[in-house]
ZAMARGU-4260 file (C-alpha; in steps of 0.2 Angstrom, whole numbers, plus 5000, padded with zeros to 4 digits):
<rodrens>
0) 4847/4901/4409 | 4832/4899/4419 | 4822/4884/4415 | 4808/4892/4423 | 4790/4888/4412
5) 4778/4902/4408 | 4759/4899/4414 | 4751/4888/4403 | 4765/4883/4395 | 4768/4866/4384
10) 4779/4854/4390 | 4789/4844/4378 | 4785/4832/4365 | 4770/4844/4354 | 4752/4838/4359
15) 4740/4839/4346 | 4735/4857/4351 | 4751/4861/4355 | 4754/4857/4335 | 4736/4868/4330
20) 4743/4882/4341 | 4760/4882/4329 | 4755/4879/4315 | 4742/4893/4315 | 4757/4904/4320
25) 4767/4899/4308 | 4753/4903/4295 | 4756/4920/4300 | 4774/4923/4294 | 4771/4909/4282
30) 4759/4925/4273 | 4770/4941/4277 | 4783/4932/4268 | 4775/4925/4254 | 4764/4941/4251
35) 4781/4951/4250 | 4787/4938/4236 | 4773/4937/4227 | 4770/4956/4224 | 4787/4956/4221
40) 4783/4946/4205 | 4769/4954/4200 | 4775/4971/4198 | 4779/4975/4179 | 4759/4969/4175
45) 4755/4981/4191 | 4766/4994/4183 | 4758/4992/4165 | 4740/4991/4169 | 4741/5005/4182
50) 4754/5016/4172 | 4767/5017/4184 | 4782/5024/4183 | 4798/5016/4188 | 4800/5031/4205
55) 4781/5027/4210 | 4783/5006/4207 | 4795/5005/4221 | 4783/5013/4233 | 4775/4999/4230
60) 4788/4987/4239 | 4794/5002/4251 | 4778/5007/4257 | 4776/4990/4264 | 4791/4986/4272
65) 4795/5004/4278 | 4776/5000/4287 | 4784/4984/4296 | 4801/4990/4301 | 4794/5010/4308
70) 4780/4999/4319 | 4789/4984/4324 | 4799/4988/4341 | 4778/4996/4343 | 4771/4981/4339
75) 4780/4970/4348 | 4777/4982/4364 | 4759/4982/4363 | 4759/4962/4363 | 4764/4964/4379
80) 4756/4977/4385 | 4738/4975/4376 | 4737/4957/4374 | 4748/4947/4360 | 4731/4937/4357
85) 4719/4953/4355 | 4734/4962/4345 | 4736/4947/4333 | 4718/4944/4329 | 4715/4964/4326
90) 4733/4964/4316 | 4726/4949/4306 | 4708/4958/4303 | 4717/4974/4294 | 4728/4964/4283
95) 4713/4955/4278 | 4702/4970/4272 | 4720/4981/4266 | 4723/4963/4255 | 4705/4965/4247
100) 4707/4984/4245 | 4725/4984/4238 | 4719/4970/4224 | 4704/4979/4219 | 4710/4998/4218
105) 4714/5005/4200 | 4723/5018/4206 | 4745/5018/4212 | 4742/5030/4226 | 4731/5019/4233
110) 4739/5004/4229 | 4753/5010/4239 | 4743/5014/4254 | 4736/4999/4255 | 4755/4991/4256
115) 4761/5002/4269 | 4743/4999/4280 | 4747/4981/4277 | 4766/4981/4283 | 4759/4992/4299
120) 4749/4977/4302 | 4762/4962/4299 | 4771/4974/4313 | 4761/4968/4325 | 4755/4953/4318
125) 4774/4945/4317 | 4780/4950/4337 | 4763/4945/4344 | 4763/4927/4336 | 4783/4927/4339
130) 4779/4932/4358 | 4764/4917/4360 | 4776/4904/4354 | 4789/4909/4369 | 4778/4910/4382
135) 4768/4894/4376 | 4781/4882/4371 | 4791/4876/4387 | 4810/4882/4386 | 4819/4867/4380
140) 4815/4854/4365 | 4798/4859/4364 | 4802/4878/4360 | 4815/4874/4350 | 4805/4863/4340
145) 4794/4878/4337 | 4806/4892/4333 | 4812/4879/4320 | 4798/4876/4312 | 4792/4894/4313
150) 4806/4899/4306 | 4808/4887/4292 | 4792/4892/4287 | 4795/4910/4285 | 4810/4904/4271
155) 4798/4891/4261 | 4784/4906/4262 | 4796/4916/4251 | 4801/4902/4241 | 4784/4897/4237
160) 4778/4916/4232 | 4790/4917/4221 | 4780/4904/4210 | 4762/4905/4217 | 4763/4924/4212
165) 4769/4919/4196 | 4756/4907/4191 | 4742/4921/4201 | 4750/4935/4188 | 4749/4925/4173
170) 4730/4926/4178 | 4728/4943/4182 | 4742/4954/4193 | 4726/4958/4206 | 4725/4940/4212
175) 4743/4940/4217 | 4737/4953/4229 | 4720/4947/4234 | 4725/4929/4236 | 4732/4933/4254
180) 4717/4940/4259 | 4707/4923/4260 | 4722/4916/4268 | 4724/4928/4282 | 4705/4926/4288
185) 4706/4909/4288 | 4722/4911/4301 | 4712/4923/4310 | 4697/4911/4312 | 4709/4897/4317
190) 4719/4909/4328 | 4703/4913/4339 | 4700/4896/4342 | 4715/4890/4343 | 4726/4903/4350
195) 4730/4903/4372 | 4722/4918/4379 | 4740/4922/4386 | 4744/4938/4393 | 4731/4949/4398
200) 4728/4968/4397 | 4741/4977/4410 | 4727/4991/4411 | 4725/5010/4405 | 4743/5014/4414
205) 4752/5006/4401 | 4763/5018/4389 | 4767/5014/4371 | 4778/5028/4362 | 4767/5029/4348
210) 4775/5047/4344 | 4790/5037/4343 | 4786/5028/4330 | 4776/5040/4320 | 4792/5049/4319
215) 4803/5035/4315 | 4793/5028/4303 | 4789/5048/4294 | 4810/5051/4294 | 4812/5034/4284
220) 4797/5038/4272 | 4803/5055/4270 | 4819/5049/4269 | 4816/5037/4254 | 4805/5048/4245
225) 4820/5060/4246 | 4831/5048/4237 | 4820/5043/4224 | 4817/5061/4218 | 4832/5066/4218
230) 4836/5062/4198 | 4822/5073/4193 | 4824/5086/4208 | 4843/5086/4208 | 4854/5083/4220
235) 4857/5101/4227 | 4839/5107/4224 | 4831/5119/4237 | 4818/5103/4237 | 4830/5090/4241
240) 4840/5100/4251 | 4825/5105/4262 | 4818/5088/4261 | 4835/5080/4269 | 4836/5095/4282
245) 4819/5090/4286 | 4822/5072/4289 | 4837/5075/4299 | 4824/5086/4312 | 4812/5073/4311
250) 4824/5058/4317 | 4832/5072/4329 | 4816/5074/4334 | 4814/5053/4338 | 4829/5051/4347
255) 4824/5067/4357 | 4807/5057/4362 | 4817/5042/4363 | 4827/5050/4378 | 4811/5058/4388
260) 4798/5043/4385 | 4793/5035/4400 | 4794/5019/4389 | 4804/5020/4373 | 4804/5011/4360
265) 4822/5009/4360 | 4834/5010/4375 | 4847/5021/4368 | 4857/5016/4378 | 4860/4999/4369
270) 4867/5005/4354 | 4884/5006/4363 | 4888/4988/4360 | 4897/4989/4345 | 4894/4970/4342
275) 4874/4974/4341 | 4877/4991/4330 | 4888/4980/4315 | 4877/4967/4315 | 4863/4979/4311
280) 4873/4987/4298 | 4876/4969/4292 | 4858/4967/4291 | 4856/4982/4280 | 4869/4975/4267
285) 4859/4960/4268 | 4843/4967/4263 | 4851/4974/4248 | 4848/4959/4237 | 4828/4967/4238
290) 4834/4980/4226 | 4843/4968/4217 | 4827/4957/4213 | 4819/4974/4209 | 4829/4977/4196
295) 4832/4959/4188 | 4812/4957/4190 | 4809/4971/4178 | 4824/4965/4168 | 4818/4948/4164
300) 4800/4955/4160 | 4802/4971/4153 | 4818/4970/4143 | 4818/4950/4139 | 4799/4951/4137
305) 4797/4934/4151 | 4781/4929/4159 | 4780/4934/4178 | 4779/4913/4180 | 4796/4912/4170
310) 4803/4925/4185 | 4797/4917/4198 | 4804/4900/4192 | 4820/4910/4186 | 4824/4918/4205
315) 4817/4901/4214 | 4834/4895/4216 | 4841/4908/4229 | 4826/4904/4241 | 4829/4885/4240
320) 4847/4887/4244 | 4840/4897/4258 | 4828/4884/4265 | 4841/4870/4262 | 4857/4877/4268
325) 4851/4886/4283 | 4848/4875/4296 | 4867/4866/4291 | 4875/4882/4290 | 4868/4884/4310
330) 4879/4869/4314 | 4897/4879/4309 | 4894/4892/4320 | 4903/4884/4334 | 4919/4879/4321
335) 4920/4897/4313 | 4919/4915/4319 | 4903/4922/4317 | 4911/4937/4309 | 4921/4926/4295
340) 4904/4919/4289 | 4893/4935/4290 | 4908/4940/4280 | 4907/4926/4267 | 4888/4927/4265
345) 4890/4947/4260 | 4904/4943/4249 | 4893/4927/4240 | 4880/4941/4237 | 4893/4954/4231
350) 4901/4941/4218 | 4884/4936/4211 | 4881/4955/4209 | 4897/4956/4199 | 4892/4940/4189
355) 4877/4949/4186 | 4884/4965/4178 | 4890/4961/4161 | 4869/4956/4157 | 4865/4961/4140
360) 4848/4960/4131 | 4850/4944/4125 | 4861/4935/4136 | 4857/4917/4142 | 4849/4913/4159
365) 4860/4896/4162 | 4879/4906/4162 | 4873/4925/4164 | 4861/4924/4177 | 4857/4908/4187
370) 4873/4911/4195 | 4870/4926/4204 | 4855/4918/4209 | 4864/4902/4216 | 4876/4913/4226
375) 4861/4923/4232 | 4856/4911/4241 | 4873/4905/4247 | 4874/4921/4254 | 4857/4923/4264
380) 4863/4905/4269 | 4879/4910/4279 | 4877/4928/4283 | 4858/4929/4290 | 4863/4918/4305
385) 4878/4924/4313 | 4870/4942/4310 | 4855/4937/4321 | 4868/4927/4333 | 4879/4944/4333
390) 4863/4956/4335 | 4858/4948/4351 | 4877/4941/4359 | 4878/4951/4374 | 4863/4959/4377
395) 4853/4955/4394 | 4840/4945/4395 | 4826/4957/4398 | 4833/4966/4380 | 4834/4950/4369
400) 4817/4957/4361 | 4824/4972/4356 | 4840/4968/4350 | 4829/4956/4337 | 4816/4971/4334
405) 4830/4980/4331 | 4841/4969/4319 | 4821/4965/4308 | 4818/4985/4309 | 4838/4988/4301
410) 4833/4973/4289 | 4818/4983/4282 | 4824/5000/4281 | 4841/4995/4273 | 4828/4985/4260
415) 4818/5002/4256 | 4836/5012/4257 | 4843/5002/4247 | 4829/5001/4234 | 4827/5020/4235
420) 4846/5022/4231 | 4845/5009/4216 | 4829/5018/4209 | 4838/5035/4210 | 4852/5028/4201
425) 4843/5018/4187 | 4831/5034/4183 | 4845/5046/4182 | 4858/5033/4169 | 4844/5030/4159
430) 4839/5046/4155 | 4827/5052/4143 | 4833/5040/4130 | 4817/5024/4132 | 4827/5013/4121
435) 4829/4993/4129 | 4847/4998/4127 | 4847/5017/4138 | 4835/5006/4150 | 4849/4993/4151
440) 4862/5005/4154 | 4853/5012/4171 | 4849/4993/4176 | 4867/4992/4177 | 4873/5007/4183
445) 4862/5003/4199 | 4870/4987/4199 | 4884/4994/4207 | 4875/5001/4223 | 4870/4982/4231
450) 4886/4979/4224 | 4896/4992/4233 | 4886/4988/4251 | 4889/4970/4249 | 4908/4972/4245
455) 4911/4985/4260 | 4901/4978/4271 | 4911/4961/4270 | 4928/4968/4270 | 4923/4978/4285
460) 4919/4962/4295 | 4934/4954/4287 | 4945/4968/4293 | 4939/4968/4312 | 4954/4964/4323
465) 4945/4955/4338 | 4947/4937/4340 | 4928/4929/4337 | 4926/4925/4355 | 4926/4944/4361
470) 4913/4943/4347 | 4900/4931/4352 | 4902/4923/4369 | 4904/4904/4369 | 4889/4901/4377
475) 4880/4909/4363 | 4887/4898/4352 | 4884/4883/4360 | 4863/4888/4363 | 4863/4890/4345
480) 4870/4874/4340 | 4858/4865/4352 | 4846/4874/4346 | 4847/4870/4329 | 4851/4852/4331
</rodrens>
């Protein structure tokens, strides 16, 4: 590994500035995540007051992280070729106005505009801050000091929203999504004093694939909103037959642009490591468990009538087994295959699906539910590691970037997939019926599909015949256990 510094970079042991720098970074993730658990809370009140229905509410968590994950490999390539400074301050200005606009429209359509403009923007807002802090933190202690803070911060962001946008609903749902707002223009002013200059501008040559992502990110919203219509369209509908012919040109059409670009966004070619191609499916099991919060939010408030502060306080646990167990979990990396415990976190999740299952209308939160929640956590714990040490074992030096643009990308389409998938399902056991009890019955019946994923997904990795080390390369492991310690 070279220990060569870039320009400007701070040596080891923080300065003061060296801290302002971080911290103003980590402020950024701090927000995408605790904007994305907060909503999350909030919406049964957003559903109520704006007459949502069930097929339109998930937009509002799909729009946004469909946003991210179709413009992040982008984002990430205009930081270098624009300017990660000048892309994080513009990023940051268009999540403060879309912040203000999603919390003052009265309309859904909107609404879920606004989510999707804001998740294009923390797609260029999370690479270009994650970029400043590895070219401006010296390789060594210092940097690792940094990514570890950073991201411990994106975990206690989620964590904390989970709460914050419990107490901010029981105000008023609309402050759950303006709140962020003030906070992103306050990184933005401390960001532009605080923030290295860094690279500059490569000039008018440069090429981003903005086609690229245009049709990547309109296969996956076509895609999704395929899925969810399908329990009024049907499955075999001329609509949703024409609508999944249409997709499949469309991401024929990407990896056609993909293969002619003079810069892709993806090297195709890297999707031959089949060590990099599990772990992406992994991360798509992973990000299941956001159509499993979907559905035991609206549980808890519609069906048991709890306030959005009592879910937020009741779904608390898994993020504080998350922020507590990670950085341990790092450490037995080096003692077990990186396969076996991706494997156990997917299986934790799929047992606290099952435990899940057998919820009734009144059933108690202590024994019925604050188990799944428990081995929730567990399961981010182990598996969301060893999937991010997998996603990048291998890969040359001068494709790290992708491969983690890749793994976050698979990690926010698998969460809109999956929460399209679950919503399909839910509308179509329900039925016409409205009763708590019909309602019930499609809240479990979608159960099954994070269920399903999780308990595949595991047995699959189980199942692998190569030995851990053809896996992940010693070396690997050993960086990581450095850098975690």
């Amino acid at each position: 590994m070279s220990n060569a510094s870039p320009p400007g970079a701070i040596a080891p042991g923080l300065s003061r500035r060296g801290w302002a720098t971080l911290l103003v970074l980590s402020a950024v993730v701090f927000l995408d995540a605790l904007d994305v658990s907060m909503v999350g809370v909030a919406l049964p009140s957003i559903r109520t007051n704006l007459h949502m229905s069930t097929s339109s509410l998930q937009w509002v968590v799909s729009a946004y992280v469909l946003g991210y994950g179709g413009f992040l490999l982008l984002g990430g390539r205009a930081a270098d070729l624009l300017g990660r400074r000048r892309v994080l301050l513009i990023a940051l200005a268009v999540f403060v106005v879309a912040s203000a606009l999603g919390g003052l429209t009265n309309d859904g359509t909107l609404l879920i505009a606004t989510r999707f403009i804001k998740g294009v923007s923390a797609a260029f807002t999370a690479p270009a801050a994650f970029s400043i802090i590895t070219t401006t933190f010296e390789e060594g202690p210092a940097r690792n000091k940094a990514l570890s803070v950073y991201t411990a911060t994106a975990a206690s962001g989620f964590s904390l929203g989970l709460v914050a946008g419990g107490l901010l609903t029981e105000i008023g749902w609309r402050w759950a999504l303006l709140v962020p707002a003030p906070i992103a223009l306050a990184a933005l002013i401390a960001a532009f004093r605080l923030v290295p200059m860094g690279n500059a501008p490569v000039g008018v040559r440069a090429r981003v694939d903005v086609l690229g992502a245009v049709l990547l990110t309109s296969g996956m919203l076509l895609l999704v909103y395929t899925l969810v219509e399908t329990a009024s369209a049907g499955w075999g509908s001329l609509r949703t037959l024409g609508s999944f012919a249409a997709v499949a040109a469309l991401l024929a059409a990407f990896v056609r642009q993909e293969q002619r670009a003079p810069a892709p966004l993806i090297r195709l070619g890297i999707l031959r490591s089949s060590t990099l191609v599990r772990a992406n499916v992994a991360a798509i099991v992973l990000a299941g468990w956001i159509g499993f919060q979907f559905v035991a939010t609206l549980y808890m408030q519609q069906l048991r009538g709890w306030s959005s502060l009592e879910t937020g306080l009741a779904i608390f646990p898994t993020g504080l087994l998350v922020v507590f167990l990670s950085p341990r979990v790092a450490l037995l990396i080096g003692r077990v295959s990186v396969p076996k415990l991706a494997a156990a976190g997917l299986g934790s999740l799929a047992i606290g699906y099952a435990l899940f299952l057998p919820i009734g209308l009144d059933s108690s939160y202590a024994w019925a539910m604050l188990p799944t929640f428990l081995f929730g956590g567990l399961g981010f714990a182990l598996a969301f590691g060893p999937i991010n040490v997998a996603a990048t074992a291998g890969v040359a030096p001068e494709e790290q970037g992708l491969a983690g643009g890749l793994l976050n990308t698979s990690f926010q389409f698998g969460a809109a997939l999956v929460l399209a998938v679950v919503t399909a399902v839910a509308n179509a056991a329900t039925g016409s019926g409205g009763t708590p009890q019909a309602t019930l019955d499609g809240f479990h019946a979608a159960l099954f599909v994070p269920l399903a994923a999780a308990a595949v997904g595991s047995s699959a990795l189980l199942l692998q015949r190569r030995r851990a080390a053809e896996f992940v390369e010693l070396p690997v492991v050993e960086e990581v256990m450095e850098e975690a310690a």
